[in-house]
C-alpha positions in Angstrom: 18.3 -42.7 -89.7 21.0 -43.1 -92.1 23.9 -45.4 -91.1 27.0 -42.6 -90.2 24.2 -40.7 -87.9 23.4 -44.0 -86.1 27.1 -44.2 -85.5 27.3 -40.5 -84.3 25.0 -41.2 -82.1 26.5 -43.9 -80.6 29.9 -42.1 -80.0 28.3 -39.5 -78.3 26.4 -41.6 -76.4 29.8 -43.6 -75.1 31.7 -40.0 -75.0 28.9 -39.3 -72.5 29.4 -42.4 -70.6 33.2 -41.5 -70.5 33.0 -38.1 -69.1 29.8 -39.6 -66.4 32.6 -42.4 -65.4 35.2 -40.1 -65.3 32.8 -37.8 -62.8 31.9 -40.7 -60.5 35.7 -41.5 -60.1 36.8 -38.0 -59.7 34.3 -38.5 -56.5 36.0 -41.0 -55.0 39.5 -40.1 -54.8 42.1 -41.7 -53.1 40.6 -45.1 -54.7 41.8 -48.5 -54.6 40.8 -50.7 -57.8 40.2 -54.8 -57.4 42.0 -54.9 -60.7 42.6 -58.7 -62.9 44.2 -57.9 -65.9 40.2 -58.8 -67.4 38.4 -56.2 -70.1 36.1 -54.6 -67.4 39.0 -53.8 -65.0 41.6 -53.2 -67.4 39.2 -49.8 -68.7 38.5 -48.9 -65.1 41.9 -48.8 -64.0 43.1 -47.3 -67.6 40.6 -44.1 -66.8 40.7 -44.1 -63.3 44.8 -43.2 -63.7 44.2 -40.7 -66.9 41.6 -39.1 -64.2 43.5 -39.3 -60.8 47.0 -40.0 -61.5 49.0 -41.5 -58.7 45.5 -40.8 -56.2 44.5 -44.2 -57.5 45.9 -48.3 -56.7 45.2 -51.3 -58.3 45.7 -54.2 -56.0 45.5 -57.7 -57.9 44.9 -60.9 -56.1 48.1 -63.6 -56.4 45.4 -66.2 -56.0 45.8 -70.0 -56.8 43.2 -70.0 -59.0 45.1 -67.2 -61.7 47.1 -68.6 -64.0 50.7 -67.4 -63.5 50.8 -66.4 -67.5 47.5 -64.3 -66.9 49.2 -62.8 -63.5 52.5 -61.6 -65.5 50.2 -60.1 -68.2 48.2 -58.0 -66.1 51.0 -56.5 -63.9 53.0 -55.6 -67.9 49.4 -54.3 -68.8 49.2 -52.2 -65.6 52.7 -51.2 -66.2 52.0 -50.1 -69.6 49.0 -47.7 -68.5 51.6 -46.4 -65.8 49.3 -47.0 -62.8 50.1 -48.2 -59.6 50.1 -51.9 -58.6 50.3 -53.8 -56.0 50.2 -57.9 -55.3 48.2 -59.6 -52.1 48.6 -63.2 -51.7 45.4 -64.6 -51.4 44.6 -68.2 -49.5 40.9 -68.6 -50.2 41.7 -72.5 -50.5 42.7 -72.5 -47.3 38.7 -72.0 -46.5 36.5 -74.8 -46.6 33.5 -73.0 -47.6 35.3 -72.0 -51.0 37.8 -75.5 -51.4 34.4 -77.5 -51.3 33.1 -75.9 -54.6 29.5 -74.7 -53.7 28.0 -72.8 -56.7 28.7 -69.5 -54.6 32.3 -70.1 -54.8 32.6 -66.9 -55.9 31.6 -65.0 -52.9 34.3 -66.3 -50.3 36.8 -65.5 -53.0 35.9 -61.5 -53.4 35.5 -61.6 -50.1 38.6 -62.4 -48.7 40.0 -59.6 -51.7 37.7 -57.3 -50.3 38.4 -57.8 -46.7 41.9 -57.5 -47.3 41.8 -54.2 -49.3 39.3 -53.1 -47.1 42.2 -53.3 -44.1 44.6 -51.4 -46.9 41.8 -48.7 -47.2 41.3 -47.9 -44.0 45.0 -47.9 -43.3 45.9 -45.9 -46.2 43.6 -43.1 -46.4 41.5 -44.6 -49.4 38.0 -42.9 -49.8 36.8 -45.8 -51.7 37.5 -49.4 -53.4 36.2 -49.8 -56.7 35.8 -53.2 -59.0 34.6 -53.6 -62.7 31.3 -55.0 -62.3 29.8 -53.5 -65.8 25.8 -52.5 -66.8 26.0 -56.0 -68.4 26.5 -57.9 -65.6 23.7 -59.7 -63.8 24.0 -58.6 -60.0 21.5 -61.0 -58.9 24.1 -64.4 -60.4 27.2 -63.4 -59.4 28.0 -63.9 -55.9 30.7 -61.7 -56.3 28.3 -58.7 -56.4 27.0 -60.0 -53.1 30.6 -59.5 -51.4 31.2 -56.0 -52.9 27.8 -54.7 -51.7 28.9 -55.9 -47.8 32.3 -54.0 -48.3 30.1 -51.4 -50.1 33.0 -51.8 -53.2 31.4 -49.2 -55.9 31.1 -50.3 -59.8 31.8 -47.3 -61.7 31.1 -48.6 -64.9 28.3 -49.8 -64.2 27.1 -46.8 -62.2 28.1 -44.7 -65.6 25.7 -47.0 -67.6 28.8 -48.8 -69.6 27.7 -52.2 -71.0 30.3 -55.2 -71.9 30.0 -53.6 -76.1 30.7 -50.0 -74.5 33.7 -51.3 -72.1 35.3 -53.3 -75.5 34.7 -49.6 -77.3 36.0 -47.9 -74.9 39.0 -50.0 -74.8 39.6 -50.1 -78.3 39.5 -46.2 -78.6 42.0 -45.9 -75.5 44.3 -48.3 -77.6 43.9 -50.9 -74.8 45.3 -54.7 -75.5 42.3 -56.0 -73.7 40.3 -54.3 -75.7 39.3 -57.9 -77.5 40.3 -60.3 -75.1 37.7 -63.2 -74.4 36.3 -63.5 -71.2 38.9 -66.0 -68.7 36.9 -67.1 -65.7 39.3 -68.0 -63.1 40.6 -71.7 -63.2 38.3 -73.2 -60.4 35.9 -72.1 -62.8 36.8 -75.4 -64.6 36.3 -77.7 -61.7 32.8 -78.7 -61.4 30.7 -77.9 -58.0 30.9 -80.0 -55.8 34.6 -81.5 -56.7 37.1 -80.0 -53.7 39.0 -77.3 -55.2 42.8 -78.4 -54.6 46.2 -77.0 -55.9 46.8 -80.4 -57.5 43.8 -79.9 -59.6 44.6 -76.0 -59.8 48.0 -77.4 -61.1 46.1 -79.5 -63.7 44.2 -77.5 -65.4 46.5 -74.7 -65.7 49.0 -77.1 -67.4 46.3 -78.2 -69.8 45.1 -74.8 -70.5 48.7 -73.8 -71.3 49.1 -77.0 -74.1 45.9 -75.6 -75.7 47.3 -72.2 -76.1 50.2 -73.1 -77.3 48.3 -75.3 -80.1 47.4 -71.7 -81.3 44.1 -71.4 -79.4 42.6 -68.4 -78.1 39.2 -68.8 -76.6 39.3 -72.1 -75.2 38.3 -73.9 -71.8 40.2 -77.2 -70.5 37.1 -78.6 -68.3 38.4 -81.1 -65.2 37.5 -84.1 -65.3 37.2 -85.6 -61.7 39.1 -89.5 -61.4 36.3 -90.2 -58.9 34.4 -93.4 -60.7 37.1 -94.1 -62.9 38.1 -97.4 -61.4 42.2 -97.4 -60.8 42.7 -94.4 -61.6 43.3 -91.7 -59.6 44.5 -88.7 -62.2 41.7 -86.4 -63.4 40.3 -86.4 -66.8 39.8 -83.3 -68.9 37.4 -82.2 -71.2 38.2 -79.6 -74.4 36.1 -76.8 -75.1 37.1 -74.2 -78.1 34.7 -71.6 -79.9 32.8 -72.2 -83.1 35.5 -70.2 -84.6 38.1 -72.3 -84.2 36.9 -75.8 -84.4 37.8 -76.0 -87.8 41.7 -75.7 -85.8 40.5 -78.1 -83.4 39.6 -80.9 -86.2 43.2 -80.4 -88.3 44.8 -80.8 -84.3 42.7 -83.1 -82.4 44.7 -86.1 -82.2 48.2 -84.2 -81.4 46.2 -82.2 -79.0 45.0 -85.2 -77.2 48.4 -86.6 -77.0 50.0 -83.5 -75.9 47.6 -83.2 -72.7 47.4 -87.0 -72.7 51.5 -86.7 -71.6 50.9 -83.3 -69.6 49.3 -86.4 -67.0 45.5 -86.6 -67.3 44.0 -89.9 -67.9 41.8 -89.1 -69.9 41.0 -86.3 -72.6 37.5 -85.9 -74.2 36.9 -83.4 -77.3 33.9 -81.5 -77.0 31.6 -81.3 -80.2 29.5 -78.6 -78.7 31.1 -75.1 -79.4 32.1 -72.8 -76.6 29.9 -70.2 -76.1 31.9 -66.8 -75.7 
């Protein structure tokens, strides 16, 4: 098979995938979309409006754990695609079974989304609620999938076969600024299990996260560092994570970036060696 039919094949194989997703969706009108501003839900709400039009909501979570920079760049994106948006405040720290940090974190986080646009369903008239779990993702590790089958949340792209490589595709084609975006796990993400999940730490990492951006850095974690064994001190730690890609960035930076976060109030600041893994 020469190398333009391999690539025919493969855009007919995503058109298909396009029209299946846009039939699955078509099904399940009025919809409400868990929507993050991430790749996967940034597609689903992009088609999901081209296909329904106003019969379709995104609600995003205001949650702690989002970076306010992340929060203002999904409601422009949602904006820009011209769907409907709306905010919930979420207070999943205020539950101990998600502030202690237990490896299912997750669950009591999509949980609480899900009950509360579950209520805004049944309320509203809303067939269905859909999120952007994708063909990719593992249901059987994220706890998240564990919450949406309870609320019995749908995954259309994953129900239309569309894998993380289709979704970016898919997004490109439709012109989407996600299209290439690295993953961004949410910012207890960075806190290790078992370490309480606080707004003080919240707070932390967020700060650091932002001094790494601005250093010109794009897929990048800023790990936290708990002060627990750390005698006298009681500020966190941090450790920095970038991608292979840009460690050359990290070595010409690495002492200015260690002061700069070194200010920004942690105690601490460790370079990691080991590249990132996107």
């Amino acid at each position: 098979m020469t190398l333009s039919s391999q690539n025919s094949t493969l855009d007919s194989d995503l058109a298909a995938k396009e029209v299946l997703l846009e039939g699955i969706l078509s099904r399940h009108a009025p919809l409400l979309i868990a929507y993050s501003g991430g790749v996967d839900s940034t597609l689903l709400l992009a088609i999901a409006h081209r296909t329904l039009g106003n019969q379709v909501t995104a609600i995003i979570a205001d949650s702690p754990s989002l970076p306010r920079a992340s929060l203002n760049e999904a409601v422009r994106v949602a904006k820009e695609i011209g769907a409907q948006l709306e905010l919930v405040a979420t207070t999943e720290l205020e539950d101990p079974r998600y502030a202690e940090n237990p490896m299912n974190r997750c669950y009591f986080c999509k949980a609480e989304l899900f009950t509360r646009m579950d209520q805004v369903a049944r309320e509203r008239g809303f067939v269905a609620i859909a999120y952007g779990e994708n063909a990719d993702d593992p249901a059987h590790l994220r706890p998240g999938s564990q919450a949406a089958a309870e609320f019995s949340v749908i995954a259309p792209l994953k129900e239309a076969g569309l894998t993380k490589a289709d979704v970016r595709a898919l997004s490109r084609k439709l012109d989407l600024p996600t299209a290439d975006a690295p993953a961004q796990p949410c910012l207890s993400s960075r806190i290790p299990h078992g370490t309480r999940v606080t707004s003080e730490a919240l707070d932390y990492v967020e700060r650091g996260e932002a001094i790494v951006r601005q250093f010109g850095f794009k897929v990048f974690r800023v790990r936290y560092v708990p002060p627990e064994g750390m005698e006298g001190i009681d500020r966190p730690g941090a450790k920095v994570q970038v991608s292979q890609e840009e460690m050359p960035l990290l070595e010409s930076t690495r002492f200015t970036l260690i002061a700069a976060l070194s200010a920004s109030g942690f105690s601490r600041v460790e370079i990691d060696s080991t590249p990132l893994q996107r």
